[in-house]
N, C-alpha and C positions, 0 to 999 in steps of 0.2 A: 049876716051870712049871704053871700053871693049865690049868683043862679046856679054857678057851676058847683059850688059846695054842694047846696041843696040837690042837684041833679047825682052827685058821687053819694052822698049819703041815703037817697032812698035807693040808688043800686045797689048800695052794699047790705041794705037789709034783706031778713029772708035769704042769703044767700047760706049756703048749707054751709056744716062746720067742716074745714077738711081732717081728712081720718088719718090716725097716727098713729101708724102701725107700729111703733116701740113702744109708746103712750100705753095704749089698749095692750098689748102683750103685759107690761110691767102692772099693770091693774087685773087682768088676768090671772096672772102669775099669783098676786095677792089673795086672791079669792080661793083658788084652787091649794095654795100654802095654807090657807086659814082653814078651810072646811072639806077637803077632800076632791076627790076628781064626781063620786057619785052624788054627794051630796050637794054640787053645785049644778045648778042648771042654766043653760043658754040666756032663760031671764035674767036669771043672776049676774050674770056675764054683758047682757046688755047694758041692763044699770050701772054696773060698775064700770064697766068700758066708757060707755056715752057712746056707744056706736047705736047706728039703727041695726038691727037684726037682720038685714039684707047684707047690710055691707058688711057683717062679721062673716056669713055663711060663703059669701063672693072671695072674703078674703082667704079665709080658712076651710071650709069645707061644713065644715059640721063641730060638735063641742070636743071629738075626741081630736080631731085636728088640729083646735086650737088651744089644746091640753101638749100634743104634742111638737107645739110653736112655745109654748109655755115652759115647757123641760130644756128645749134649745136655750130659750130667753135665760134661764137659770144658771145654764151649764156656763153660757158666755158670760155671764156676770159674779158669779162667785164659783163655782168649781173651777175655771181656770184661774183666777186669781192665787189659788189654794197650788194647784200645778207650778205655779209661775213663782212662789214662794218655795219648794222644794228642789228649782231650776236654776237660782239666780244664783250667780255664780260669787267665788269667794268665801262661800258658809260652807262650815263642817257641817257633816252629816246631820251631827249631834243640833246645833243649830238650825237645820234646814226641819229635822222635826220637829223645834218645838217653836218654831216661827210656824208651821203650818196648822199644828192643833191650837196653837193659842189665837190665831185669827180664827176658826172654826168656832172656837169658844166664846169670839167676839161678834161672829156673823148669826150663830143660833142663839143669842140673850140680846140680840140686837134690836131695843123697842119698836124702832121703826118696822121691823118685820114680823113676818108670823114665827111665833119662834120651832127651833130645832132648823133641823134639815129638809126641804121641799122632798125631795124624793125619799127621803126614808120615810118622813110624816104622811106623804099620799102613799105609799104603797101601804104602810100596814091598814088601810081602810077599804081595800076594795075586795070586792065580792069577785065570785068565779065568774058573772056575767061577763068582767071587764077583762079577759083574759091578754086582750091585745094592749091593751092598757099596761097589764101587770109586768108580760114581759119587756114593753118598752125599759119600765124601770126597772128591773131585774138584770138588764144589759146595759143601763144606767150605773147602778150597784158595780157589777163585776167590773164596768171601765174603771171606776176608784179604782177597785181595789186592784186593778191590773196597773192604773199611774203609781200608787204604791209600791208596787214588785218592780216594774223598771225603774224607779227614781233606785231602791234599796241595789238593784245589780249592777247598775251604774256606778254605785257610791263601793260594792263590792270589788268593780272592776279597777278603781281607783284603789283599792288595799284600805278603804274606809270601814271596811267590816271585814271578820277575819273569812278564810275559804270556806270553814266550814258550816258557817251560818246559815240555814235553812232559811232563804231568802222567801217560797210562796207563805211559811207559818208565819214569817213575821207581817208581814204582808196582811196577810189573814187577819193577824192579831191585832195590828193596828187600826183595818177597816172597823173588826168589830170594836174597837173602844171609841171609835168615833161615830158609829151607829150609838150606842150607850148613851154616847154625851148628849146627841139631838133626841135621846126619849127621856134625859133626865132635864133636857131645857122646854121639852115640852108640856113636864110636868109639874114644870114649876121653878127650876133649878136657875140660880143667877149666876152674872159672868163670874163672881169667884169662886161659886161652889164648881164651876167646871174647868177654872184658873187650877184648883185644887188638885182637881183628877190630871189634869196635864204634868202639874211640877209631881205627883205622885209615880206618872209614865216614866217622865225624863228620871228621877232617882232610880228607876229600877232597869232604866234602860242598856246601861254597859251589861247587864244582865245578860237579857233580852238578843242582844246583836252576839250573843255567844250560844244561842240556841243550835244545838245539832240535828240532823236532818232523825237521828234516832232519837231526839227528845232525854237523852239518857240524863244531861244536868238537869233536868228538871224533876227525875224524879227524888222519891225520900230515899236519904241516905237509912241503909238498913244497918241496926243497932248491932 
C-alpha cells in the first residue's frame, strides 16, 4: 500500500455516514405501517433509520413530523401509482377499476410490506391524544375517495356511465370496499382471497354504475 493510500484510508475512517433522507423515510414509513404512529417511538425510529437522533429531529422536527413525511413518502409511492392506473389512457372504465383494485390487492398482501393499507392501518389505532395526527389521515381518507369521484365523473362525462348514476355513492362504495380489503389483509387474508373480492366487485359492477341518486334499483322488489 502506498503512502498516499494509507493517508486516503485513515481520512476516510470515522468519517460519519451521510443521511438519506429517502433511505430513512422508506424505513420509517415501515415501522410506523407495522406498529402504528403511538406505538412507535423516536428510539424506534432511530434504530431503524440508522440516523443519530439529532439529525432526524434537524431533519424533521419531532416524530409527528416525521410521521407526517412518512404519509407523503406513501402517498408518492403507492397511492399515486393506484391514481395513475385509473388515468392511463385507452382503458375502459370497466378496465381502469379492476386494474386499480387488483394492484391494491397486490400492494396490501405484498410480503415485502407491512400488509393492508398504511393509512387505513395507522388510523384505526390511534388514541384522541393524536388528534392532529388523526385528521392528517382523515384528509388522507376523503382525498381517495374524492380521486375516485373524479376518475367516476370523468368516465361519466365521457358517456362511460349512464346520467343517472350516483357518481359520490359509488365513490363511497368503492372507498369502502377498498378499506375492507386492507382490514382483511391485515388480518390475515392472501392475494387470492382479495383477488376474490375484486372479480366478485367487477361481476356485480354493470350493476353498480346503474345506481340512482334515489337508490330505488336497489331496493326489494315488493311481492
Amino acid at each position: 500500500m502506498s503512502i498516499e493510500q494509507a493517508a486516503c484510508l485513515k481520512k476516510g475512517r470515522g468519517r460519519p455516514k451521510q443521511f438519506d433522507r429517502d433511505i430513512a423515510l422508506d424505513k420509517a414509513l415501515e415501522m410506523f405501517w407495522r406498529h402504528g404512529y403511538e406505538a412507535t417511538s423516536m428510539a424506534d425510529l432511530v434504530e431503524a433509520t440508522g440516523a443519530k437522533a439529532p439529525t432526524l429531529y434537524a431533519e424533521f422536527g419531532n416524530k409527528e413530523g416525521l410521521f407526517r413525511a412518512a404519509v407523503e413518502r406513501y402517498v408518492s409511492k403507492f397511492a399515486e401509482k393506484g391514481k395513475a392506473l385509473l388515468t392511463r389512457p385507452g382503458s375502459s372504465i370497466t378496465e381502469a377499476v379492476e386494474d386499480f383494485f387488483r394492484a391494491a390487492a397486490a400492494t396490501f398482501t405484498d410480503k415485502s410490506l407491512p400488509s393492508g393499507c398504511f393509512i387505513i392501518c395507522t388510523s384505526a389505532a390511534l388514541s384522541a391524544s393524536s388528534e392532529d395526527v388523526a385528521e392528517l389521515l382523515r384528509t388522507r381518507h376523503h382525498l381517495q375517495e374524492n380521486t375516485l369521484r373524479e376518475f367516476l365523473l370523468a368516465r361519466q362525462a365521457r358517456e362511460e356511465l349512464p346520467a343517472g348514476t350516483h357518481i359520490a355513492a359509488l365513490a363511497k362504495y368503492l372507498a369502502c370496499t377498498l378499506q375492507g380489503m386492507s382490514v382483511q389483509a391485515r388480518d390475515g387474508a392472501t392475494r387470492e382471497d382479495l383477488d376474490s373480492i375484486v372479480s366478485s366487485l367487477m361481476a356485480v359492477w354493470p350493476e353498480l354504475t346503474r345506481i340512482g341518486a334515489d337508490f330505488r334499483l336497489l331496493a326489494p322488489v315488493e311481492a
